[in-house]
Structure formats: structure tokens, C-alpha cells
C-alpha positions as CSV (number, residue, x, y, z in Angstrom):
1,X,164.7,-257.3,40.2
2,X,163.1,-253.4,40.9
3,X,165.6,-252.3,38.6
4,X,164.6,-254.0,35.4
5,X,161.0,-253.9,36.7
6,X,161.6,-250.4,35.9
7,X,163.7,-250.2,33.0
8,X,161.3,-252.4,31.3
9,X,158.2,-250.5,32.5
10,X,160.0,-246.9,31.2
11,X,160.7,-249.1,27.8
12,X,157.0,-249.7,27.7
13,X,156.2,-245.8,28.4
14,X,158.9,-244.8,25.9
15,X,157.4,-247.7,23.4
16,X,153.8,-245.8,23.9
17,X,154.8,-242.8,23.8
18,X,156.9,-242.8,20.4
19,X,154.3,-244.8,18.8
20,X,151.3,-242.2,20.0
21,X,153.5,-239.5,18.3
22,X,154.0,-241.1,15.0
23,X,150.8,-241.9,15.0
24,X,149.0,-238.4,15.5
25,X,152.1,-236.9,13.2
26,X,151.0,-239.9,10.5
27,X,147.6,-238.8,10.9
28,X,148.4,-235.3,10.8
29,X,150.4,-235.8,7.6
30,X,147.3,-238.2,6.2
31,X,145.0,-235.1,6.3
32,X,147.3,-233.1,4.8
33,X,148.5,-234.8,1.6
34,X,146.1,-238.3,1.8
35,X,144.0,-239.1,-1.1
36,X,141.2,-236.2,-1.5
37,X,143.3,-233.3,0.1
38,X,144.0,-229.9,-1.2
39,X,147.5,-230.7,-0.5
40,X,148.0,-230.3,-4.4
41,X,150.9,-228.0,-6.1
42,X,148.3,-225.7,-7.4
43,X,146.7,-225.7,-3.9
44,X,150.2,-224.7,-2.4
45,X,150.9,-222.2,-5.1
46,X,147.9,-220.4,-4.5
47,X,148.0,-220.8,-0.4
48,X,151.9,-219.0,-1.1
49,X,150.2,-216.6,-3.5
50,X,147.4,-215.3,-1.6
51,X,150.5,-215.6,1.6
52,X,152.8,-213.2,-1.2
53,X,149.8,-210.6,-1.5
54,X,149.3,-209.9,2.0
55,X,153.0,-209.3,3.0
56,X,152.8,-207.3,-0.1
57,X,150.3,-205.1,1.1
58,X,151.8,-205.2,4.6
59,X,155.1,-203.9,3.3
60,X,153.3,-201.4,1.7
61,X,151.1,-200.2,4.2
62,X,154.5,-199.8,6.5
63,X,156.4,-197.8,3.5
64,X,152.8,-195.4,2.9
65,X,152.8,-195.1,6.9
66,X,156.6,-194.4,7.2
67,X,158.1,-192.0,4.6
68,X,161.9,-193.3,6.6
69,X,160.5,-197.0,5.3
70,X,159.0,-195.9,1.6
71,X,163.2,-194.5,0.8
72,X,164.1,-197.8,1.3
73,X,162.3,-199.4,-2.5
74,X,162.6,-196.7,-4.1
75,X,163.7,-198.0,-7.1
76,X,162.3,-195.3,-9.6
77,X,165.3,-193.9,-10.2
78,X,164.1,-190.4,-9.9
79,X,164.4,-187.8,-7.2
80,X,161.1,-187.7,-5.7
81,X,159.9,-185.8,-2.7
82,X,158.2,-188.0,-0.2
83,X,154.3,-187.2,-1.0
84,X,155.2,-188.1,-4.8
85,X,157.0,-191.7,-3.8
86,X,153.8,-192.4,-1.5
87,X,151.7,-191.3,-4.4
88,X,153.5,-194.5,-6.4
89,X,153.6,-196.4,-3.9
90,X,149.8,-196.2,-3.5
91,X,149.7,-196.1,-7.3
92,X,151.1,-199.4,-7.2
93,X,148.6,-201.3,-4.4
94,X,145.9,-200.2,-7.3
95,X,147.9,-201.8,-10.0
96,X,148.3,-204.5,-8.0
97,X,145.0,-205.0,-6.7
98,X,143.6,-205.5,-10.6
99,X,146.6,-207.6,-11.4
100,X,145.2,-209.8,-8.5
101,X,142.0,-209.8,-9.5
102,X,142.7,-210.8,-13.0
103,X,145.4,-213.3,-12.0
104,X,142.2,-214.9,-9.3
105,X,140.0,-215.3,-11.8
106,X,137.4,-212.6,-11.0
107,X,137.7,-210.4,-13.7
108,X,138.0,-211.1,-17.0
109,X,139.8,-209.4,-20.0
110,X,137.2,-207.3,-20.6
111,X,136.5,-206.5,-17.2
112,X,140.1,-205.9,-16.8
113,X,140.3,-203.6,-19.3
114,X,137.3,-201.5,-18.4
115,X,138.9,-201.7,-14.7
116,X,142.6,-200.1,-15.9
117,X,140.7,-198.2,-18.4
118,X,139.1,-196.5,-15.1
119,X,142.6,-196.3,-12.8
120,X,144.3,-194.5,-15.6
121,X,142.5,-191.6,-15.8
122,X,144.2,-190.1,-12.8
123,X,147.4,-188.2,-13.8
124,X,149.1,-189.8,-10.7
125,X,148.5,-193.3,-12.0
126,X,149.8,-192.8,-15.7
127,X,152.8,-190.9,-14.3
128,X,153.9,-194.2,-12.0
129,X,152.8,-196.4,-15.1
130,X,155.4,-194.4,-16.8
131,X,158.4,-194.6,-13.9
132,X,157.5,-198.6,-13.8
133,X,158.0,-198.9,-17.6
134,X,161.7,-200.2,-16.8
135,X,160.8,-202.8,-14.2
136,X,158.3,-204.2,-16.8
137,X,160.8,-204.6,-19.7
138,X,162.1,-207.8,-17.5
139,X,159.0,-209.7,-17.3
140,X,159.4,-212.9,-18.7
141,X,156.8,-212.3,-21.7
142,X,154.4,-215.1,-21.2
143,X,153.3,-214.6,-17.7
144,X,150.4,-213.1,-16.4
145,X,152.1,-210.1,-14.9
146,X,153.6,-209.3,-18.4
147,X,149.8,-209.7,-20.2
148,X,148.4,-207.8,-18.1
149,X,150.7,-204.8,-18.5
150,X,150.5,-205.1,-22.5
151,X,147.2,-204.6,-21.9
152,X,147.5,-201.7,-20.1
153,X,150.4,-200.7,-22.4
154,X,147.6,-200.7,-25.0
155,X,145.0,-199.5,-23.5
156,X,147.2,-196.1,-22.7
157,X,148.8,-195.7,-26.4
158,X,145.1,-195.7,-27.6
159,X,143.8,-193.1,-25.5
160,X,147.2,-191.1,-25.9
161,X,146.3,-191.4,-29.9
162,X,142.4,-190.4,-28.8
163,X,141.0,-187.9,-30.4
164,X,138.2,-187.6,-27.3
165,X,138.1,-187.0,-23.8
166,X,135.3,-189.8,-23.9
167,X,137.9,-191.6,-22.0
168,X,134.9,-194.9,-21.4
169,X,134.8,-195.4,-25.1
170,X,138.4,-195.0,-25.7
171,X,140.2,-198.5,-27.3
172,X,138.4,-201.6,-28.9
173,X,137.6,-203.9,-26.2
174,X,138.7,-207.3,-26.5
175,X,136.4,-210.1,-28.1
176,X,133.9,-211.8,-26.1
């Protein structure tokens, strides 16, 4: 008699047990994805993209740190001394940062061109735009990554064709 006293007291702990974790997993799952959460595609997508910039800059805070680490993507195909491939690397994190801010929402076309406008006046940054021309050329050509470097594209053949060092009043800007 003690012995299914017990077995049917451990089926009753068990029973309790399995249904108190279902329950706090179905709750847990209820605030994630119930009716009125953020747990929407584009929610995910830009949860994984904001995720995708800080590794980004993580890798390449390592690779600026570490010139043993920056060898590793360089994928310039050029010989570059160490200071130069940090200088591209670093080059890139600015590229990057107005892509992102574009891409967010918190600059606009205009804005975005006044912003490049500004990056590529250093020497450093035209000379990296011109090593990343190849990595560009496989952008599929209706994403954001891909408008964003025709505008830059753009923006550089017109002050390249310049007949001023006004480099602020260089280019049309876009229409309002």
C-alpha cells in the first residue's frame, strides 16, 4: 500500500510539475508572439540587424586593434602595409555608419548626401571607396546597400568633373 501511496503521490508531483512548466513556457511564448507583440518579421529583422551592426563593429574594432587580425579580410586585393589596411578598415566603419543611418531612417537622401559629401573629402576615404569598387559590382541593384553607393558613386564623379574646390556646393542635391 506505501508503495503506490508513493508512486501515485510522485505522479501527482511529476503531473504538477510538467504542467507548471508548460505553463510559464506557454506564457513565455504568449508574450513573445501573442496578439500586440513585437514579435513581427520586421521586428525580428531589425532586432538581427541592429544584432549584425554590432558584431560588425566588434570584428572591426578587433582587426583595427590587432594588425595579425585585420590580414585576415583583407580582401582588397592589393599589397598594403598594415597602417594603410587599418586606414580602410576604419574607412569602412565610416561608410558603414552612414549606410546605417540611412538604412534606420535618420537621415534622409539629402542628408545622406550632404553626410558622404563631407566623408569624401579625405584622400583616405576616396582611396578605400576606390579599392571597394569590386565588392560593390555584386550588390543586388535594388537594395539599399546598392542605392546608397550609386549615390556616393555620383556624388564623387561630380566633384571629380568640378571645376571648384567648393567641395559643399559640389553636385545637385536631390529633390525635396
Amino acid at each position: 500500500m506505501v508503495t503506490q501511496s508513493t508512486r501515485s503521490w510522485r505522479t501527482v508531483v511529476a503531473t504538477v510539475v510538467a504542467g507548471g512548466l508548460a505553463g510559464t513556457a506557454t506564457a513565455h511564448l504568449w508574450q513573445l508572439y501573442g496578439p500586440g507583440r513585437a514579435g513581427t518579421a520586421a521586428e525580428w529583422r531589425r532586432q538581427a540587424r541592429a544584432h549584425q551592426q554590432r558584431m560588425h563593429w566588434e570584428l572591426l574594432s578587433k582587426a583595427l586593434d590587432d594588425p595579425a587580425l585585420a590580414v585576415v579580410i583583407d580582401s582588397y586585393g592589393l599589397d598594403l602595409p598594415p597602417e594603410k589596411l587599418r586606414q580602410f578598415l576604419y574607412a569602412n566603419l565610416w561608410y558603414i555608419n552612414a549606410f546605417h543611418l540611412y538604412d534606420a531612417g535618420l537621415l534622409d537622401q539629402r542628408q545622406l548626401r550632404g553626410h558622404l559629401r563631407d566623408l569624401f573629402q579625405s584622400p583616405h576615404i576616396r582611396e578605400y571607396w576606390e579599392a571597394t569598387r569590386p565588392h560593390r559590382a555584386s550588390l543586388d541593384p535594388s537594395s539599399t546597400e546598392a542605392e546608397v553607393g550609386q549615390i556616393a558613386e555620383t556624388l564623387l564623379q561630380e566633384r571629380e568633373e568640378s571645376d571648384t574646390d567648393e567641395w559643399w556646393v559640389v553636385g545637385e542635391p536631390p529633390p525635396l
